[in-house]
C-alpha positions in Angstrom: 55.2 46.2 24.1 57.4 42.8 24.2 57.2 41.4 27.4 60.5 41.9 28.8 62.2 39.8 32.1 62.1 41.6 35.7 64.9 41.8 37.8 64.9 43.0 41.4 67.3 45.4 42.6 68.0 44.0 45.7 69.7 41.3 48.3 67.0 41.5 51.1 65.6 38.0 50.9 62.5 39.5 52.8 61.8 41.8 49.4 62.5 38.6 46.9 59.9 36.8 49.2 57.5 39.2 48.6 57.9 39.5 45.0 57.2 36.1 44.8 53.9 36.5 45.6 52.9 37.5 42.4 53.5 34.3 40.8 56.1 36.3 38.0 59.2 34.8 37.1 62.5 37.0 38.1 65.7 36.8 38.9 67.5 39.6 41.3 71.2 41.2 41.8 72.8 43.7 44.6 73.2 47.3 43.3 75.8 48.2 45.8 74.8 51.9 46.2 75.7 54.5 48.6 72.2 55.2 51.0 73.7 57.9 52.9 71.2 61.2 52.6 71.7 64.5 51.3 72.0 67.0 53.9 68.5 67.8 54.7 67.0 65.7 52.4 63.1 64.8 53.2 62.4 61.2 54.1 60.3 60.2 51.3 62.7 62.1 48.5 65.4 59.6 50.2 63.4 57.2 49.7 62.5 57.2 46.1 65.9 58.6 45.3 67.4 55.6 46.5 64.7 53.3 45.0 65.1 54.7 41.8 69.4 55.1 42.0 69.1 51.2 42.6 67.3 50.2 39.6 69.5 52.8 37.5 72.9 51.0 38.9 71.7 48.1 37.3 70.7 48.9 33.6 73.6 49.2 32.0 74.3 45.3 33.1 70.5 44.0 32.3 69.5 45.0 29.0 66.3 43.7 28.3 65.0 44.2 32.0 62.2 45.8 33.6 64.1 47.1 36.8 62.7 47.1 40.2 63.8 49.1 42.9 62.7 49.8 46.4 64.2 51.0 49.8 63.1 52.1 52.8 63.2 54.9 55.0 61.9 54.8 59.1 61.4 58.4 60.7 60.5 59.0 64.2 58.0 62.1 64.7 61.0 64.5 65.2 61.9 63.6 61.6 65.3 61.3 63.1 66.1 58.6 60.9 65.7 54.8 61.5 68.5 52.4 60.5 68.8 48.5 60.4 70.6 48.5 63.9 73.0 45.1 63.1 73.6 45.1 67.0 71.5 43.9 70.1 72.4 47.1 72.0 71.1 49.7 68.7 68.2 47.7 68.2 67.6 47.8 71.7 68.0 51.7 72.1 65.9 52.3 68.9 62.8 50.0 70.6 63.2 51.6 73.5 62.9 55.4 71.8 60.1 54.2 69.9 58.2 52.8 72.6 54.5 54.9 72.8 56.1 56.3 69.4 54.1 56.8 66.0 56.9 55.9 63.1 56.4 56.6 59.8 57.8 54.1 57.1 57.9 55.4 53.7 58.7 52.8 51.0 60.1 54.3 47.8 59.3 52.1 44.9 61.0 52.6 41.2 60.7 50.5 37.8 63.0 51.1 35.1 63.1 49.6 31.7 66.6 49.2 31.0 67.0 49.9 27.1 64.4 52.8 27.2 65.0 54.6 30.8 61.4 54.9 31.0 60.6 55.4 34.6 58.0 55.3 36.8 58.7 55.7 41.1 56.3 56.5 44.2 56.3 56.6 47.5 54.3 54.3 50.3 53.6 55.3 53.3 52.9 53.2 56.4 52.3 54.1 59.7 53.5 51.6 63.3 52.0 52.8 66.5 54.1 51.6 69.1 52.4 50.4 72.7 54.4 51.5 75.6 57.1 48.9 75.9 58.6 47.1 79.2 62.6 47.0 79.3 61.8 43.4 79.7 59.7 43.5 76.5 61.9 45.2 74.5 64.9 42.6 75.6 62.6 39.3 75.2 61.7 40.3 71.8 65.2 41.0 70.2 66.4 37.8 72.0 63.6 35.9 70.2 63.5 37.6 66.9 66.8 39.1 66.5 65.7 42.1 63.8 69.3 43.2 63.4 68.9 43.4 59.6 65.7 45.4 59.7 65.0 49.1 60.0 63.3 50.4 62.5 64.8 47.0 64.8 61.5 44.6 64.5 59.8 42.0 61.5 56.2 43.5 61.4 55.2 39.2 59.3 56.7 37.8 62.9 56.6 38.4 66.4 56.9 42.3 65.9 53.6 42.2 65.5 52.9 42.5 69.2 54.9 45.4 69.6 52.1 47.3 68.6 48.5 49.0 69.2 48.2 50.1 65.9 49.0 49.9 62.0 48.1 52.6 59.6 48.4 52.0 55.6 47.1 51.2 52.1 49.9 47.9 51.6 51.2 46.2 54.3 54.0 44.8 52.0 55.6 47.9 52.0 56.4 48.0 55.6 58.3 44.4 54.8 60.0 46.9 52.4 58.1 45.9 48.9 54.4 47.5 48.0 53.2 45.0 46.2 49.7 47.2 45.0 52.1 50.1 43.5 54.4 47.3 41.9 51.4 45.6 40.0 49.9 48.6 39.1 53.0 49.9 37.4 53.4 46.4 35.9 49.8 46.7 34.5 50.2 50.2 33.3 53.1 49.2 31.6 51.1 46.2 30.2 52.1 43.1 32.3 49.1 41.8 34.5 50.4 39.4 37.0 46.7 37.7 37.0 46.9 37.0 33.5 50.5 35.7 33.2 50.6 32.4 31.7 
């Protein structure tokens, strides 16, 4: 198979960071979907749904592209959703309900050849165990980090990291919002190993 270019479905500069990592060259575009669930859809069929509706909105304008998707989905135990907050005051309500909280992040992950539709998508689970957060906690850490653009209202690769007593998961990439193990094993099933890239 002709080794074709990859292009990331996606604005997040945090998920065209961590592609980066694996030394390919890529280039990257906004698919500018709709992410609102179905009515009574399941967390992880969000997320691949969305992963996968990403890379599709894209093919028709990048022929010649592998097309990677990826979005994520935050759910507290009672199965209630977990947005990027964009304000001090939801980020600070979020943190403060997830406080002694176990969230689960699942990371759908899609690549697409453009020309052929070939697909292949999974889904990456990651687990955040919150510790039992202060009010002054919780307001020290948005005022330092300011994670409005981030689900679940913290960056797990900064300070975020000691808003917890425990992390559960195969890829810590994917709770930055890109696993990075599923993405080069579908690149290497699909005959692309990033090891042996010139």
């Amino acid at each position: 198979m002709p080794q074709q270019r990859l292009l990331l479905a996606s604005s997040s500069p945090y998920r065209r960071e961590l592609l980066a990592r694996l030394g390919v060259p890529f280039s990257w575009a906004s698919p500018n979907i709709d992410e609102s669930p179905f009515p009574g859809e399941a967390p992880n069929d969000l997320a691949v749904r969305l992963a996968e509706t990403k890379a599709r909105a894209l093919a028709a304008t990048h022929p010649g592209h592998w097309i990677i998707g990826s979005d994520q989905v935050a759910a507290l135990p009672d199965g209630t959703l977990l947005s990027k907050p964009e304000t001090y005051s939801k980020a600070y309500q979020q943190l403060e309900r997830s406080s002694g909280q176990s969230i689960n992040f699942l990371t759908g992950l899609a690549l697409l050849e453009a020309d052929s539709g070939k697909l292949q998508t999974c889904c990456e689970q990651f687990s955040v165990h919150f510790r039992n957060l202060t009010a002054r906690e919780i307001d020290a850490y948005l005022r330092k980090e300011q994670p409005y653009d981030c689900a679940g209202s913290f960056k797990m690769e900064g300070l975020g990291i000691t808003l917890f007593r425990e992390l559960q998961g195969r890829d810590p990439n994917s709770l930055i919002g890109l696993p990075l193990i599923a993405l080069n094993t579908m690149l290497t099933t699909w005959g692309r190993n990033p090891l042996l890239e010139p």
